[in-house]
N, C-alpha and C positions, 0 to 999 in steps of 0.2 A: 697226801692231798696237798696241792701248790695255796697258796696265799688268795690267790684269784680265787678258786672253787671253795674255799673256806669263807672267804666274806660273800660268796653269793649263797651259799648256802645261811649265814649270820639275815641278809638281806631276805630272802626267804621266811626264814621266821621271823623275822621284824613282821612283814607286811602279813602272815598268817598273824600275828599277836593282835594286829589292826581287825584282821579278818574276824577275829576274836572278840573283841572287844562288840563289835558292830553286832554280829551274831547273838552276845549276851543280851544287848538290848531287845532288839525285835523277840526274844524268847520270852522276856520282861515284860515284855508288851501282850504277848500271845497269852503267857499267863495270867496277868491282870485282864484282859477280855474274858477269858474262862473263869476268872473268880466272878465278873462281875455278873453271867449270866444268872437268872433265876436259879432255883432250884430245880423248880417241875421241870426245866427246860434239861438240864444239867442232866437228869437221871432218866432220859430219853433218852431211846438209839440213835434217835437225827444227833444228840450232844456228840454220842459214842464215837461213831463212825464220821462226820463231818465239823464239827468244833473245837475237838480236843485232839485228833491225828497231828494236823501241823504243827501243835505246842509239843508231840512228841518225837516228832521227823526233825525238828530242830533241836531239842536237846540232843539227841543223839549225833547230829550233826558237828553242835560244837562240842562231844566227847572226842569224836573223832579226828578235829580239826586241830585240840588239847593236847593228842596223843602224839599226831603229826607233829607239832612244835616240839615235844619232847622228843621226841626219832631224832630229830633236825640237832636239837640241845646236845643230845647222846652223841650226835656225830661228830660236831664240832670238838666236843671235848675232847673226845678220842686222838685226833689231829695234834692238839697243843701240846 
């Protein structure tokens, strides 16, 4: 791999790390929303199925955004 596709790939994970960073909050956020609901609320299906899904669509999101950085990390090294 040329120097060029090595630092676009470096620039790549940089701005996934940003993507990352951003992602940690709004999750922060989704999780303090679900802790603040009641209980009765909480141990409903409306909780189940419509209040707590997005706090799980995005962890999962930045596992995978995580991984991808690491792919990226793996690659580079490989190169040097």
């Amino acid at each position: 791999m040329n120097e060029i596709r090595r630092a676009g790939l470096e620039q790549i994970a940089a701005e996934l790390e940003s993507v990352l960073g951003r992602l940690t909050d709004i999750l922060d956020a989704e999780r303090q929303d679900v802790q603040d609901i009641p209980d009765s609320i909480e141990e409903s299906e409306f909780a189940d199925r419509f209040l707590k899904r997005p706090m799980f669509e995005l962890a999962a999101t930045r596992v995978h955004v995580l991984e991808a950085v690491g792919h990226i990390s793996a690659a580079v090294r490989k190169v040097e």
